[in-house]
NUPA-212703 format. One record per residue (C-alpha): residue number from 1; y, z, x. Coordinates in Angstrom, 2 decimals. Example, Ala and Ser with C-alpha at 12.3 -4.5 7.8 and 13.67 -1.06 7.14 Angstrom:
! residues 2
+-----+---------+---------+---------+
: num :      yy :      zz :      xx :
+-----+---------+---------+---------+
:   1 :   -4.50 :    7.80 :   12.30 :
:   2 :   -1.06 :    7.14 :   13.67 :
+-----+---------+---------+---------+
! end
This chain:
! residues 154
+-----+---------+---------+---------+
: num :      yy :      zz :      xx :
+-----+---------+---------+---------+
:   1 :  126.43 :  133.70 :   78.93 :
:   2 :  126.39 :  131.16 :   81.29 :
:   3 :  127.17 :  127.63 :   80.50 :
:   4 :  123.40 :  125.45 :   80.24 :
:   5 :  125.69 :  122.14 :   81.58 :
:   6 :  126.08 :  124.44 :   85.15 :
:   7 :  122.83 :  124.54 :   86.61 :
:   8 :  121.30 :  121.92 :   88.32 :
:   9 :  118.90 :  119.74 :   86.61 :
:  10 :  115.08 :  120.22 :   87.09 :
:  11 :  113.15 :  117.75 :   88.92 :
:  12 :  110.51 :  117.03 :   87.19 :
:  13 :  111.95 :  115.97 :   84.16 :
:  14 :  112.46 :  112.01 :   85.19 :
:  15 :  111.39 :  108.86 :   83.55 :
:  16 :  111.02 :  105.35 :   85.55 :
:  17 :  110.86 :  101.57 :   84.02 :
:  18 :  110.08 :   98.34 :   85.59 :
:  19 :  111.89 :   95.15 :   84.14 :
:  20 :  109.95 :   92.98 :   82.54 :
:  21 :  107.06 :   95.42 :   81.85 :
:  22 :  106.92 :   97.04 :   78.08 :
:  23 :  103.72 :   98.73 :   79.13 :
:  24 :  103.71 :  103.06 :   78.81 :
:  25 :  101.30 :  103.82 :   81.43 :
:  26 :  102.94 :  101.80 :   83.41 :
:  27 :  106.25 :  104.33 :   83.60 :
:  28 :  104.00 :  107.52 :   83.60 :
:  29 :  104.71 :  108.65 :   87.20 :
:  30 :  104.16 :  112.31 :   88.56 :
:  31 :  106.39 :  112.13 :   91.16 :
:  32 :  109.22 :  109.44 :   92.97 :
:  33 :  110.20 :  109.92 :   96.85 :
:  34 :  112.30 :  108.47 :   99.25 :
:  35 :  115.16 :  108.10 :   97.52 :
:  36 :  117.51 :  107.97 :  100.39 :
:  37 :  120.10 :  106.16 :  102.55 :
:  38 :  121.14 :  106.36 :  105.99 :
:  39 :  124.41 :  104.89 :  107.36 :
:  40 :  123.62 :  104.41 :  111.63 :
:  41 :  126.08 :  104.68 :  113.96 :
:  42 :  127.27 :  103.20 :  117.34 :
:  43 :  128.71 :  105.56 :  119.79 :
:  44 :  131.66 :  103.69 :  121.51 :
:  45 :  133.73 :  104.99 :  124.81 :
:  46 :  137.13 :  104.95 :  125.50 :
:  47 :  139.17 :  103.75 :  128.65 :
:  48 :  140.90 :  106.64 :  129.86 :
:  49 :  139.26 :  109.02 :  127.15 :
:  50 :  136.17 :  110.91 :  128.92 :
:  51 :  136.02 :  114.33 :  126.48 :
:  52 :  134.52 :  112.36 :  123.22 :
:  53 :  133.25 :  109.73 :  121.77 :
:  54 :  133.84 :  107.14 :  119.10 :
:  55 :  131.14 :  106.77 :  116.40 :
:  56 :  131.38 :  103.85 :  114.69 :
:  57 :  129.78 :  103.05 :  111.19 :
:  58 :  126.63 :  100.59 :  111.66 :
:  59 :  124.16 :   99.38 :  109.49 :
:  60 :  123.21 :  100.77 :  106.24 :
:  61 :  119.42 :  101.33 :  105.83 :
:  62 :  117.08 :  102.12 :  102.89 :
:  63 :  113.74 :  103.70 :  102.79 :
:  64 :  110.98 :  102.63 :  100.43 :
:  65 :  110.54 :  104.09 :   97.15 :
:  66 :  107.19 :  106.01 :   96.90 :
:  67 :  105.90 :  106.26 :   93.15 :
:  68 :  102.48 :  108.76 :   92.82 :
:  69 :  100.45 :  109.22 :   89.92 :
:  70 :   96.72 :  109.46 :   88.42 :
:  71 :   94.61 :  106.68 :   88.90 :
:  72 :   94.61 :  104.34 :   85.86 :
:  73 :   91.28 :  102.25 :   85.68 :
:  74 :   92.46 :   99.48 :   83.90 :
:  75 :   94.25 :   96.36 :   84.60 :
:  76 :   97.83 :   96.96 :   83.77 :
:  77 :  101.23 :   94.40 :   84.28 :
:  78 :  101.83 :   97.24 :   86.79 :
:  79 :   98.47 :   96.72 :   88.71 :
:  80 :   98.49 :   93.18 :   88.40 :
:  81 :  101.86 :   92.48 :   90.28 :
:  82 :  100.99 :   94.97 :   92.75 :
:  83 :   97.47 :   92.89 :   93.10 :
:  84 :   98.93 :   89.85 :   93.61 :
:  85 :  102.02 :   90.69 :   95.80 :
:  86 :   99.85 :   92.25 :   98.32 :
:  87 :   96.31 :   90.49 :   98.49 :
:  88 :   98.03 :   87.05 :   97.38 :
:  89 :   99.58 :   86.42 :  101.00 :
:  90 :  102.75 :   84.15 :  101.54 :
:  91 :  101.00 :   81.37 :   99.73 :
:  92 :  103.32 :   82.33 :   96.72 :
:  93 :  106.66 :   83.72 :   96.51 :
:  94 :  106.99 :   87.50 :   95.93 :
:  95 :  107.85 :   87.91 :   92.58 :
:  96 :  110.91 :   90.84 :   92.46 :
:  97 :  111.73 :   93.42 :   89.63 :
:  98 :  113.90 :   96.10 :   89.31 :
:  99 :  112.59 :   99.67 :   89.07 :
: 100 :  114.79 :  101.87 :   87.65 :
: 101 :  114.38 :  106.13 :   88.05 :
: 102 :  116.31 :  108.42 :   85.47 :
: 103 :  116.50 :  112.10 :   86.17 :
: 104 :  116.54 :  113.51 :   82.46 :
: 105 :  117.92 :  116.64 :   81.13 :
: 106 :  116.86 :  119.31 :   78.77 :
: 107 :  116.60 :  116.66 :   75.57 :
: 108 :  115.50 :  114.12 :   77.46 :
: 109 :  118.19 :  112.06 :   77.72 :
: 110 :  119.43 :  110.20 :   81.04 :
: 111 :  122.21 :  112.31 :   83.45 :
: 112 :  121.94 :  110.08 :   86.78 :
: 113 :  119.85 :  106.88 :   87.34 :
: 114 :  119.04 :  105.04 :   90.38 :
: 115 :  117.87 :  101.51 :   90.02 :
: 116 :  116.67 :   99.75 :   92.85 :
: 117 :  117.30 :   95.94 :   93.24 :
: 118 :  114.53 :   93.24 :   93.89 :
: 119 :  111.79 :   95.48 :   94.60 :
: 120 :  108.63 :   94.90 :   95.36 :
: 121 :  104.87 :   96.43 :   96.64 :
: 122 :  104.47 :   97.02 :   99.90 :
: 123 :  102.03 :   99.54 :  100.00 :
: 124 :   98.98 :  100.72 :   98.04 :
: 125 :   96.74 :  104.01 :   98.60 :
: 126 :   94.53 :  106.33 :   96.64 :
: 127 :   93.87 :  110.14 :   97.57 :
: 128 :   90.64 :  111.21 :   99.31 :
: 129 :   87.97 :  111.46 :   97.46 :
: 130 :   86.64 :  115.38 :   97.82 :
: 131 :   83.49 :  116.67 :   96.36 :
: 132 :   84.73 :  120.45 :   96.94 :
: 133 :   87.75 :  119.70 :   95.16 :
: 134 :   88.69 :  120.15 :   91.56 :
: 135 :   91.56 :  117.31 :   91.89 :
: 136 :   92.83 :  114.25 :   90.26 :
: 137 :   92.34 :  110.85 :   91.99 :
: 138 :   95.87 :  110.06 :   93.28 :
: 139 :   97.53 :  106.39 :   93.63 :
: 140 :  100.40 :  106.13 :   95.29 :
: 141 :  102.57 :  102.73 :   95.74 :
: 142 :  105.54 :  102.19 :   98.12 :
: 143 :  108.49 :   99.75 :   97.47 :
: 144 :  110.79 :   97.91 :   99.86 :
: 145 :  113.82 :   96.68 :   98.13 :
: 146 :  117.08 :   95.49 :   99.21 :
: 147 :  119.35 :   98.26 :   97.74 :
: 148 :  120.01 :  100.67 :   95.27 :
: 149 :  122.73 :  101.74 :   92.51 :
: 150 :  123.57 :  105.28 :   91.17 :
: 151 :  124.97 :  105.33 :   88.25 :
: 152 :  125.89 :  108.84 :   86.16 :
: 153 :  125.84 :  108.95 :   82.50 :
: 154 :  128.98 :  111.24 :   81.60 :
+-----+---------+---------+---------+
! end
């Protein structure tokens, strides 16, 4: 029989904390996107050299972190920071935290994490509304932050 250790991890078994926030329903996500980076590149010519050429490493860019779940109707540390960072305007500084997202394996504890450093809202949505669907009401909030760290559990 196969060793359990050699198959990939499942997806959906991930767990995500905010510092400074001790509040459950806080972390209860159904799903985390745009975990991703992108390196761009410069293409640069050479005199003499016409078959190729150079690419050059350029800036490194993130995308935001999207975090979906059901709508929770109450006011939460969660809610409130994304409140304030977004309907507050510049009038106060943005207050940063650090969001952290842990895939988990079969007894829930961490293999790989990814925490992302001063993060904050930039984006706040809820699903259509449909009355000829049987469907949850969806929220979904988007993160900008500056960069992020993997770090593996061995």
């Amino acid at each position: 029989m196969a060793d359990p250790a050699a198959y990939p991890p499942v997806s959906f078994s991930f767990s995500l904390s905010f510092s400074g926030s001790s509040e459950p329903s806080d972390a209860a996500f159904q799903e985390a996107s745009g975990i991703n980076v992108d390196m761009n590149t410069e293409e640069m010519g050479s005199e003499g050299e016409n078959r190729f050429k150079y690419r050059l490493p350029g800036k490194t860019k993130y995308s935001n972190l999207v975090l979906k779940r059901g709508v929770i109707p109450k006011n939460s540390p969660l809610f409130t920071w994304c409140d304030q960072t977004l309907n507050q305007g510049l009038a106060e500084p943005i207050q940063t935290k650090t969001i952290t997202v842990a895939l988990l394996d079969d007894k829930q504890n961490i293999l790989i994490s990814w925490v992302f450093q001063d993060a904050y809202p930039v984006k706040w949505s809820v699903s259509e509304f449909k009355s000829m669907e049987n469907a949850y009401a969806v929220e979904s909030i988007e993160f900008a932050y500056n960069y992020f760290e993997t770090k593996k559990n061995s």
